[in-house]
C-alpha positions in Angstrom: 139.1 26.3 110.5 136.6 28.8 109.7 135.1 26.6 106.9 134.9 23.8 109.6 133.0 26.0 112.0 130.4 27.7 109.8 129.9 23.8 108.2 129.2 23.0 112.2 127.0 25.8 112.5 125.1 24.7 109.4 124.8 21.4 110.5 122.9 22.9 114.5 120.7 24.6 112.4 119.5 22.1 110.4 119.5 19.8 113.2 117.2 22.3 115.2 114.8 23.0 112.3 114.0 18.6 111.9 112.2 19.3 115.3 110.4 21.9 114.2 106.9 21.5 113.1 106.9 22.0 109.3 104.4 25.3 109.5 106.3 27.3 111.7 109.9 26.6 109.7 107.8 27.8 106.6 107.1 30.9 108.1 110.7 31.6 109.5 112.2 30.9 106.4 109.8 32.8 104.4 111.3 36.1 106.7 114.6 35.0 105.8 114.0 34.5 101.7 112.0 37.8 101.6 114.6 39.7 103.5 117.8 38.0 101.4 115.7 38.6 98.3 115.0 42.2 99.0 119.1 42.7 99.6 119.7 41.0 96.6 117.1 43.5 94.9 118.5 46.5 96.8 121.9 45.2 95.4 121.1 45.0 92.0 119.5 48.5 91.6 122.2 50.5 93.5 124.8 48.4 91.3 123.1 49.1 88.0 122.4 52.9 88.7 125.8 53.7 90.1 127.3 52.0 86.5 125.0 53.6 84.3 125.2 57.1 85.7 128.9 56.9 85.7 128.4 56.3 82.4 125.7 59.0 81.5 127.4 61.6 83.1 130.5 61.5 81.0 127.6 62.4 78.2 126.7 65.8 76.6 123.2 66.0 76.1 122.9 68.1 73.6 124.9 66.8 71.0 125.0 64.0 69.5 127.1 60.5 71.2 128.9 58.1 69.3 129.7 56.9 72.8 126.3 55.5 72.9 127.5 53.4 70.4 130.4 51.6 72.2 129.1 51.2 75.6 125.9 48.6 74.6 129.0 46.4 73.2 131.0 46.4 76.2 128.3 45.4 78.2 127.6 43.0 75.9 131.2 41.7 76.1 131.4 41.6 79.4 128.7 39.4 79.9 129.4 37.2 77.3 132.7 36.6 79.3 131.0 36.3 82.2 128.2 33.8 81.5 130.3 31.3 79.0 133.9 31.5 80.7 133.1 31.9 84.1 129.4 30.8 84.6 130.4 27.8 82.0 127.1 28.4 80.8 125.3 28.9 77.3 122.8 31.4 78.3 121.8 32.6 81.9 117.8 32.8 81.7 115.4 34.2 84.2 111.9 32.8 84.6 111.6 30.3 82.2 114.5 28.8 83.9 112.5 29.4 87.0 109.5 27.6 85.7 111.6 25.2 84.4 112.8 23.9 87.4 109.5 23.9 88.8 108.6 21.5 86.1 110.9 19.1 85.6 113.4 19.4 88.1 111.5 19.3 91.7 111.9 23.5 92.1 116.4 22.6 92.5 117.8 26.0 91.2 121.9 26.2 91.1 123.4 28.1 94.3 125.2 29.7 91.3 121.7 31.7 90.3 121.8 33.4 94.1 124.5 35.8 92.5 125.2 35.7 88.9 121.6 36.7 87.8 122.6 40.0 89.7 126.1 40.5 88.1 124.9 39.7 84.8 122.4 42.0 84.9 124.8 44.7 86.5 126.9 44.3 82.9 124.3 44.1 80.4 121.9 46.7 81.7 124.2 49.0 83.2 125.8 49.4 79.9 122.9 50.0 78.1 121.2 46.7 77.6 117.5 47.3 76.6 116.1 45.1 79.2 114.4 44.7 82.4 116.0 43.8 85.9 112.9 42.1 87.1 114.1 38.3 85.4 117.3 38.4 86.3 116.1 39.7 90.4 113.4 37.4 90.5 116.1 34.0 89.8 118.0 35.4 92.2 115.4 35.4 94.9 113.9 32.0 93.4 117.2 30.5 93.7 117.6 31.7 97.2 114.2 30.3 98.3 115.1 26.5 96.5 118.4 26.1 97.8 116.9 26.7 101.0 114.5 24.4 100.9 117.1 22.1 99.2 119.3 22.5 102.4 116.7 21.3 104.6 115.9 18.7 102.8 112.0 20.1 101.9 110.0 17.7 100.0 108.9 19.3 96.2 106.0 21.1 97.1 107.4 22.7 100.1 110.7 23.8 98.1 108.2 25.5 95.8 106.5 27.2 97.5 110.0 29.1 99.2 110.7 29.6 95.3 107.3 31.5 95.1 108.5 33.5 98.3 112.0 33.9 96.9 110.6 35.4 93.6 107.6 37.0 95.8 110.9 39.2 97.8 113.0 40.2 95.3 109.9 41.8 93.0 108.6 43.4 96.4 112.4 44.7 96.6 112.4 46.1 93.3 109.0 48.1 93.0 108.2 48.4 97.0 105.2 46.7 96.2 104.1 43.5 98.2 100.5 43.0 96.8 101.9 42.9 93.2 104.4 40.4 94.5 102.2 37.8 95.7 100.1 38.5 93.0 103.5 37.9 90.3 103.9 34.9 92.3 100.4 33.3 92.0 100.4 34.5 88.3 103.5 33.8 87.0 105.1 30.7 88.4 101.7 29.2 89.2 102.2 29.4 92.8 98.8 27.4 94.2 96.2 30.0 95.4 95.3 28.2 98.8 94.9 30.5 102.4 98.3 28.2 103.4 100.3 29.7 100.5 99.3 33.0 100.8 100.2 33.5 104.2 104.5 33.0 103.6 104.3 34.6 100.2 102.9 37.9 101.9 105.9 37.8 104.7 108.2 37.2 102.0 106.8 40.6 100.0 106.3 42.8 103.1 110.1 41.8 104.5 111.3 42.7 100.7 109.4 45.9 100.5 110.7 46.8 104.4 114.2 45.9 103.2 113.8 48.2 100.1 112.6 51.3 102.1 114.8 50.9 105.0 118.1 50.9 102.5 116.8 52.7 99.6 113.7 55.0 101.2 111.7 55.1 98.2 112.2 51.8 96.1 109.7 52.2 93.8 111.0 52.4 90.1 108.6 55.4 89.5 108.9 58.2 91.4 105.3 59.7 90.8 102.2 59.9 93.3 100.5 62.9 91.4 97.2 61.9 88.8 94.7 63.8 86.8 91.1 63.4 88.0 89.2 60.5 86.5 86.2 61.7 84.3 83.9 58.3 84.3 83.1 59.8 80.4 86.7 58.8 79.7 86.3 55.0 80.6 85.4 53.8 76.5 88.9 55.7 75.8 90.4 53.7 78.5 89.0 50.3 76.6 90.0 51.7 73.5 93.7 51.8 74.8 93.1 48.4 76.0 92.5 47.0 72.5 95.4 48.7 71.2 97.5 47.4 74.2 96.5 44.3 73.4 98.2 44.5 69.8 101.3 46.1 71.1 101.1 42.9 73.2 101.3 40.6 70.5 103.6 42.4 68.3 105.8 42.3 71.6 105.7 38.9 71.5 105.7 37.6 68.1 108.5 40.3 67.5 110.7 39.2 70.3 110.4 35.2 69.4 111.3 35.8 66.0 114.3 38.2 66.5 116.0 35.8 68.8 115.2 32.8 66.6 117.1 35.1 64.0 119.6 36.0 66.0 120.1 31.9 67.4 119.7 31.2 63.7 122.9 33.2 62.8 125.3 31.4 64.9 124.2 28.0 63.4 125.1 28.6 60.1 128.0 30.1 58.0 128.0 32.1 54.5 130.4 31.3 52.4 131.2 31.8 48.7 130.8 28.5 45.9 132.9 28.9 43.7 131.5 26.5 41.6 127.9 27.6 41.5 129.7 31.5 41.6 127.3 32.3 44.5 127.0 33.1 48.2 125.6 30.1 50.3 125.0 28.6 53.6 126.0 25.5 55.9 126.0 24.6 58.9 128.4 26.3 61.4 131.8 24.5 62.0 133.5 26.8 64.6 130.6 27.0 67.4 132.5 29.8 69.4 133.4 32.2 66.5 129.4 31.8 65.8 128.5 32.6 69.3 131.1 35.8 69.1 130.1 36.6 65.4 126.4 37.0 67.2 127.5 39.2 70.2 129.0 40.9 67.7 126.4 41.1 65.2 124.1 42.0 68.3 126.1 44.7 70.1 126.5 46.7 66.8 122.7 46.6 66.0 122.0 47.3 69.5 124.2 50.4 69.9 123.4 51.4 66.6 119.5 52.0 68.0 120.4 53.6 70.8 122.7 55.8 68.8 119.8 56.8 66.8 117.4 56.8 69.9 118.9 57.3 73.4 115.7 56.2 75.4 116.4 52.7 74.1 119.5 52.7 76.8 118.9 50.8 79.8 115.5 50.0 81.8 113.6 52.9 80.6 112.1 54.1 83.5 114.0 57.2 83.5 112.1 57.6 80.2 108.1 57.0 81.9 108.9 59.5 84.7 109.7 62.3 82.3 106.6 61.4 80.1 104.5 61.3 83.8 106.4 64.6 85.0 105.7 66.6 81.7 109.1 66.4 80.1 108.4 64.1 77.4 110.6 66.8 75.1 114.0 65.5 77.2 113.7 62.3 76.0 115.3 63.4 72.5 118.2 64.8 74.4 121.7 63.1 72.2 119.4 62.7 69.5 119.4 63.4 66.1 116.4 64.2 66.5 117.0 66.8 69.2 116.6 70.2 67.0 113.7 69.4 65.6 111.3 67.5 68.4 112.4 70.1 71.2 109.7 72.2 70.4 107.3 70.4 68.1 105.4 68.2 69.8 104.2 66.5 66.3 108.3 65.7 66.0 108.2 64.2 69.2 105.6 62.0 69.0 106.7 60.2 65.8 110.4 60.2 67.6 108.7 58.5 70.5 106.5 55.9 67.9 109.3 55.2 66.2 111.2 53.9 69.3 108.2 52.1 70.8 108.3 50.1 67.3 112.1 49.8 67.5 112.1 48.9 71.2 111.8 45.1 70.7 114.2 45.2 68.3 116.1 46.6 70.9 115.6 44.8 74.0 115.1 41.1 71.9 118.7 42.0 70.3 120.3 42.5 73.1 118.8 38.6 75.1 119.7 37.0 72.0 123.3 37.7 71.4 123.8 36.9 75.4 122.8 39.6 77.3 121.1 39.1 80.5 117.7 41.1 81.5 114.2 40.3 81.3 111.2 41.7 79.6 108.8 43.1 82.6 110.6 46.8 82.1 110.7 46.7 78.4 107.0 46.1 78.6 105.8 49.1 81.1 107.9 51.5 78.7 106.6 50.7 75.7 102.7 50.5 77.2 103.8 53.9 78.7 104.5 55.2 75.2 101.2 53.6 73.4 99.0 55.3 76.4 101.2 58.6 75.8 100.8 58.5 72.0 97.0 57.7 71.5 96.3 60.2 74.0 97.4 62.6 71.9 95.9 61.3 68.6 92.4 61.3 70.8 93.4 64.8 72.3 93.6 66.0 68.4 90.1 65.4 68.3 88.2 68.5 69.0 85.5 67.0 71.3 88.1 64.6 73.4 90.0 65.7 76.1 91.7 62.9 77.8 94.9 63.1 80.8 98.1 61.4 78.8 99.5 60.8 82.5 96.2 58.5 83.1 96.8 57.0 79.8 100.1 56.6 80.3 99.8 54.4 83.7 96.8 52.6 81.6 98.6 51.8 78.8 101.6 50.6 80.8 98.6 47.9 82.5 97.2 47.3 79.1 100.9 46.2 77.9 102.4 44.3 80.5 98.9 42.6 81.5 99.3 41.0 77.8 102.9 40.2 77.7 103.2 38.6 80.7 98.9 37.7 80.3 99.1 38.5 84.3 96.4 41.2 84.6 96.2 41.4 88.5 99.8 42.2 88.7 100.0 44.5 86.1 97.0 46.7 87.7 98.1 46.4 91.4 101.6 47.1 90.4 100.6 50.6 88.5 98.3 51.3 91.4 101.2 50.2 94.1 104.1 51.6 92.6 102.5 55.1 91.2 100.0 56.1 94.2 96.9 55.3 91.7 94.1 54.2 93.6 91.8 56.6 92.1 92.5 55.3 88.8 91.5 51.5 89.6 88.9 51.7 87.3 90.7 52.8 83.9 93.5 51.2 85.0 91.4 47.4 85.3 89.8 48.0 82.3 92.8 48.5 80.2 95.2 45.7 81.6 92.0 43.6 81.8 91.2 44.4 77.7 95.1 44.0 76.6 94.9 40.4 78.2 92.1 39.4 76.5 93.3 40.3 72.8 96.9 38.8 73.7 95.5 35.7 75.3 93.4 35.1 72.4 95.9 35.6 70.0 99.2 34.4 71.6 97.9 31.3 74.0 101.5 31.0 75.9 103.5 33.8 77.1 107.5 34.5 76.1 108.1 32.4 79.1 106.1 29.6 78.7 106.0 29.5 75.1 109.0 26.8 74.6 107.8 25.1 77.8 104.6 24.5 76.6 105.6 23.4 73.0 107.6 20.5 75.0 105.1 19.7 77.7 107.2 20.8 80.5 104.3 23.6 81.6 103.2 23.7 84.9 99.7 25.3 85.1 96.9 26.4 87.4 94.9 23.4 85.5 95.7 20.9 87.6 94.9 18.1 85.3 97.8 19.6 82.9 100.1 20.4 85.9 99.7 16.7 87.1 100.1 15.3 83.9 103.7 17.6 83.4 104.7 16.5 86.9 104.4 12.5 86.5 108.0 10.8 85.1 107.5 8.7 82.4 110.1 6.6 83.2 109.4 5.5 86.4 105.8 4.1 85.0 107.3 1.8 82.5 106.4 -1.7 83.8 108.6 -4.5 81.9 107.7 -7.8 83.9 106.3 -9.0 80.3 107.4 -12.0 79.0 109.0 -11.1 75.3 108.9 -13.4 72.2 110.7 -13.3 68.7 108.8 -13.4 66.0 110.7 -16.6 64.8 109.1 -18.9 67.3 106.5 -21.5 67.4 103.5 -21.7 69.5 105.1 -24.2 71.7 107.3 -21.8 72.8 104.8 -19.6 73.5 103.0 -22.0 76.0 106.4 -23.1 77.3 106.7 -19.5 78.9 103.6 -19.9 80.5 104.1 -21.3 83.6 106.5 -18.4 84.1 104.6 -15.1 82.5 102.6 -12.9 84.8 100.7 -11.1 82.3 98.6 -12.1 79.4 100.4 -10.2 77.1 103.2 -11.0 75.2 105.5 -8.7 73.5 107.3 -9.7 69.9 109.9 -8.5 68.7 112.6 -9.7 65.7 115.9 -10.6 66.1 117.4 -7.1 66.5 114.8 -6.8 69.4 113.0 -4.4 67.1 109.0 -4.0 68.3 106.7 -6.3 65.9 103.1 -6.5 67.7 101.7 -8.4 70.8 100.0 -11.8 71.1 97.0 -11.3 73.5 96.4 -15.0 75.5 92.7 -14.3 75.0 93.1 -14.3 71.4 94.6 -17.9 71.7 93.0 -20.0 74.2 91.1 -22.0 71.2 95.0 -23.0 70.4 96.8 -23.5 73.9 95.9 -27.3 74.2 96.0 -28.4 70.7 99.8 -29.6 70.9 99.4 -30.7 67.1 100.1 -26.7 66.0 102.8 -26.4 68.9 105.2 -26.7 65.8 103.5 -25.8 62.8 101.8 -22.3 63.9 104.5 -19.7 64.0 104.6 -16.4 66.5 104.8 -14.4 63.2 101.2 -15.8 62.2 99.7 -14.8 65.2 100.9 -11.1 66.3 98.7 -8.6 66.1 99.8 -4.9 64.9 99.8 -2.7 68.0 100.9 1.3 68.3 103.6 1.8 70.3 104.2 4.6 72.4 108.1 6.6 72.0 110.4 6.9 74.7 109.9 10.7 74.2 106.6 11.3 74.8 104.6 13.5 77.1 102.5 11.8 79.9 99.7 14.2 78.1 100.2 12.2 74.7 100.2 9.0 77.0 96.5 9.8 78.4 95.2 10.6 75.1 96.7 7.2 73.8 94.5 5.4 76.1 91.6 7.4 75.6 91.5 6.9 71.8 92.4 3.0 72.2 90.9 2.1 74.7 93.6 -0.1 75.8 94.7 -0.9 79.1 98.4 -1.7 78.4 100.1 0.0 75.9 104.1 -1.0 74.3 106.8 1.5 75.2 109.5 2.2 72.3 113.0 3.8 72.0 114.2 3.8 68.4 111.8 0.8 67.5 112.7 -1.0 69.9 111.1 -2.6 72.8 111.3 -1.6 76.1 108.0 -1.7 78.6 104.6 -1.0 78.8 102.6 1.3 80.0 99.4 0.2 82.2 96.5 2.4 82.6 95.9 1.4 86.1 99.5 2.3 87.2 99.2 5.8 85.4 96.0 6.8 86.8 97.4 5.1 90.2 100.6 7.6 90.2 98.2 10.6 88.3 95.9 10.0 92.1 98.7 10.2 94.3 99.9 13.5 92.6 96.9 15.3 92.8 96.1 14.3 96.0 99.5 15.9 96.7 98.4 19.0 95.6 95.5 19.6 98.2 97.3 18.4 101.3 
C-alpha cells in the first residue's frame, strides 16, 4: 500500500515537472542534488570518523600497535564482501566511473552508486584505508544528480549537467567550499564553462556547503584559519616548491598505475612448481576468486604492514596536515617505532616524515588495488603537505633563508594536487577556501600553477582519464575530441551497398544494376570475408560490351581497399578519411564485411553534435 502511494506520488511529480519550463526545473533540482549530496557528504564524514576513532581510542600512543596491523585487513575484508557479494560488482570506482558514464553511456549512473560509494568508503577508510573520501562522495552525489535526470526523462546534456551539480554538492559538503566545487566540476568532469551552467552548479555548491555547516558547523577537513605573513622575497621559493610538486606529482602517478597493474597482475596468474624443469613458474590463474582473495590478502598485509611501521599512513591523513599546520609535527610518530628517537630531534622526524611521503602511494595504491574503496584527492593534499613541510626545512637550513613551513605546507599541498588531478583552479581556491588563505593567493597560484605544468608535460592524462583516454572514451573541454568520443559508430554504418563474391562475372555485376543505389560495390569471397571494392567509374569502358559479360571475372577487377574494424574509435575514423581522401570507406568485424562508412553522414552526425553543445 505504501509502495503504491509513494509510486503515485512519484508519478504527480513528474507529471507536474513536464509543464514546467526546462530552466526553472534545472534550477529546483539543482537545490535538491546539492542539498541530497551535501547529506550524503555529512553522512559519510560522521560515519567514517565515528569508526575510526572508535578504533583509535582503543590505541596507546606511545607504544607500539600491532593492532594497526589487523584493522587495514578487516576493512579490507569487509569491503571485499561488500562490493563482490552484495554489490555483485568487481570493483566500485569513483570518477572515472563518473567520467565514464558521461562518455559512453549518456551520464546513466546505477541508483546503486547513491549509497554504496558511501558504505564502501565507511569500511575501507574507517579501518585504515590510505585513501581519500572525495571519489567515493563525489559518485555518490553524481549518481544522485543522473538518476534524477534519468527519472524525468532529461535528454543527455541536461542529465549532465545535474551530474556536474551532483558532484559540484557533495565536494562543497565535504570541504565547505562552494567555489572549489564548481571549479572541481568544470575541471574535472569537463562540465561546459557557459554563464547557463554555472548558474545550477553554484546552487548545487552553496546548498552543500549550507547543508555541511548547519549539521556539522565547521565542515571543512582542516581546521586552520591562522598564516604567517607573506614576504614577496619568498615567491622564487614558492616556484621552487612548485617544480618539486610537480615531480611528486608524477611519481604520484606513475607510482600508483604501476602498483595496481602489479597488484591486478597478481590475481591473473598462479606460481607453481615444474617439476620437470625443477623450477618455480607462472600460468594463467584457474580459480578467479581465490586470485581475487589471494590479492586482498596480499594487499591487506602490505598495507597494515606500513601503517605498522608508519601510523600517519592510517586513514585520510588530515589529522596528520593539521598537526604539521598547528606545530605538532613531532605527534605524528606517536605508535611508531620511530617514536623515541623523532620526539625530539627534528632531523629524526623529517626523514620519518620523507620516508612516509615516499611510502604513501604505496600505501594508498595498495589498498584501491586489492578492492578497497577511496579516491586519491586526500592522498594528494597530504603528501604535498609533507613536500612543502620538508623543503622548508632543507631551505630553512640555509643560513640566509627563512621561509614559514605553514605557507609551504598549504603551497605544496596546491603544487601536489594541482598536478595529480592537473586541476590548478581547484587546487588553489580549495587551500584558500578551506584554510582561510587569502593572503597567500599569490604563493599559493604560483605553486599549484608550476606543479601542473611539470605534470602536464610529463604525464598528458590524469589517474582518472588515463585508461579512458588510451580507449577513446575521453570526454574533453576540446570539443572537436569530445564530439568525436560522443558519436556511435554503429549507428553511422550505412549497408544499402550491393555486395558481390569474388567468383562472379561481369554480367552479374551489371545484372545488379538496375537494383544498386550506390556506385560502389563491396566483394567479398565465399565465407563473406572482405576482398576489395569495384568502383562503377572504374568500369563504364566495360558496362556495354556484353562480349566480356562472361569472360571478365569480379576477381580481375577489385581493387585493394583498407577496411576500417568494428572496433575503432570515431577519432581513428576521421583520420581515415583525411589520409585517403575517400568518401566511403568498408566497415569490418573479423574480416568480414559489414557496412560502410560515408564521409558525409559522419560529418552530418559530427554537425548535429556540436551544434548540440552550444544550444
Amino acid at each position: 500500500m505504501i509502495k503504491r502511494q509513494l509510486t503515485h506520488y512519484l508519478e504527480s511529480i513528474k507529471v507536474m515537472a513536464s509543464g514546467m519550463p526546462l530552466q526553472r526545473l534545472i534550477i529546483i533540482l539543482s537545490l535538491v542534488i546539492g542539498t541530497l549530496s551535501g547529506l550524503s557528504a555529512v553522512l559519510l564524514k560522521n560515519m567514517v570518523f565515528s569508526f575510526s576513532e572508535f578504533l583509535k581510542n582503543s590505541l596507546d600512543i606511545h607504544s607500539v600497535n600491532l593492532i594497526y596491523f589487523a584493522f587495514p585487513l578487516l576493512g579490507l575484508s569487509l569491503t571485499y564482501v561488500f562490493v563482490r557479494y552484495i554489490l555483485k560488482e568487481k570493483k566500485l570506482q569513483g570518477i572515472t566511473r563518473i567520467l565514464h558514464a558521461i562518455s559512453t553511456k549518456k551520464s546513466k549512473l546505477k541508483k546503486a552508486d547513491t549509497l554504496s560509494p558511501v558504505l564502501g568508503a565507511t569500511l575501507t577508510v574507517g579501518a585504515g584505508g590510505s585513501v581519500g573520501l572525495e571519489s567515493p562522495i563525489v559518485l555518490s552525489g553524481s549518481a544522485i544528480g543522473s538518476n534524477l535526470g534519468q527519472f524525468f526523462n532529461l535528454n543527455y546534456k541536461t542529465t549532465t549537467l545535474l551530474v556536474g551539480c551532483g558532484a559540484a554538492g557533495a565536494t562543497a559538503g565535504i570541504f565547505s567550499a562552494p567555489v572549489t566545487a564548481v571549479l572541481f566540476a568544470l575541471e574535472i568532469l569537463m562540465i561546459d564553462l557557459t554563464t547557463w551552467s554555472i548558474i545550477p552548479l553554484l546552487i548545487s555548491a552553496v546548498a552543500g556547503t549550507a547543508i555541511s555547516w548547519l549539521l556539522l558547523r565547521s565542515g571543512a577537513a582542516f581546521d586552520f584559519t591562522i598564516m604567517d605573513p607573506l614576504v614577496i622575497s619568498d615567491l622564487p621559493y614558492f616556484v621552487l616548491l612548485g617544480i618539486f610538486a610537480g615531480f611528486i606529482s608524477v611519481y604520484f602517478a606513475r607510482g600508483t598505475k604501476k602498483i595496481e597493474y602489479w597488484m591486478e597482475l597478481s590475481s591473473l596468474i598462479d606460481w607453481y612448481y615444474d617439476s620437470k624443469k625443477k623450477k618455480f613458474t607462472v600460468r594463467r590463474t584457474r580459480n578467479k576468486k581465490w586470485a581475487s582473495v589471494r590479492r586482498l590478502l596480499i594487499g591487506g598485509v602490505i598495507l597494515g604492514t606500513l601503517i605498522f611501521i608508519f601510523p600517519p599512513l592510517y586513514g585520510e591523513g588530515y589529522d596528520a596536515l593539521n598537526m604539521i599546520l598547528t606545530d605538532r609535527s613531532h605527534e605524528l610518530a606517536n605508535s611508531s617505532l620511530f617514536y623515541n628517537s623523532s620526539h625530539d630531534n627534528i632531523a629524526y622526524l623529517i626523514l620519518f616524515l620523507s620516508l612516509v611521503m615516499i611510502v604513501k602511494v604505496i600505501a594508498m595504491a595498495v589498498t584501491t588495488g586489492s578492492g578497497g574503496v577511496g579516491g586519491i584527492f586526500a592522498p594528494s593534499l597530504f603528501m604535498g603537505g609533507l613536500s612543502g613541510y620538508i623543503l622548508a626545512f632543507l631551505f630553512n637550513l640555509f643560513p640566509f633563508c627563512n621561509v614559514s613551513s605553514k605557507n609551504f605546507v598549504m603551497a605544496g599541498m596546491a603544487g601536489v594536487l594541482s598536478g595529480v588531478l592537473h586541476a590548478p583552479l581547484t587546487a588553489v581556491f580549495l587551500i584558500i577556501e578551506t584554510t582561510g588563505g587569502h593572503g597567500l593567493f599569490l604563493p599559493i597560484s604560483l605553486s599549484s600553477a608550476f606543479g601542473f605544468v611539470i605534470s602536464k608535460y610529463l604525464e598528458p592524462h590524469t589517474i582518472y582519464t588515463d585508461r579512458l583516454a588510451k580507449r577513446g572514451e575521453l570526454i574533453t573541454h576540446n570539443k572537436d575530441q569530445a564530439v568525436l568520443v560522443l558519436l556511435q559508430t554503429n549507428d553511422l554504418i550505412e549497408k544499402d551497398f550491393t555486395v558481390l563474391r569474388i567468383d562472379q562475372t561481369l554480367g552479374d555485376l551489371v545484372s545488379r544494376f538496375p537494383d544498386s543505389k550506390r556506385n560502389i560495390y563491396p566483394i567479398v569471397d565465399e565465407n563473406e570475408i572482405f576482398k576489395g571494392i569495384i568502383q562503377l567509374d572504374d568500369i563504364r569502358h566495360l558496362v556495354f560490351r556484353s562480349e566480356f559479360y562472361d569472360t571478365i571475372k569480379i576477381k580481375d577487377l577489385v581493387q585493394p581497399c583498407e577496411s576500417i574494424p568494428t572496433y575503432s574509435r570515431m577519432e581513428q575514423v576521421m583520420d581515415m578519411f583525411e589520409t585517403s581522401g575517400k568518401w566511403n570507406l568498408p566497415i569490418t568485424n573479423n574480416d568480414k564485411y559489414i557496412g560502410f562508412f560515408s564521409r558525409s553522414r559522419v560529418f552530418s552526425a559530427y554537425r548535429n553534435k556540436l551544434k548540440g553543445f552550444y544550444e
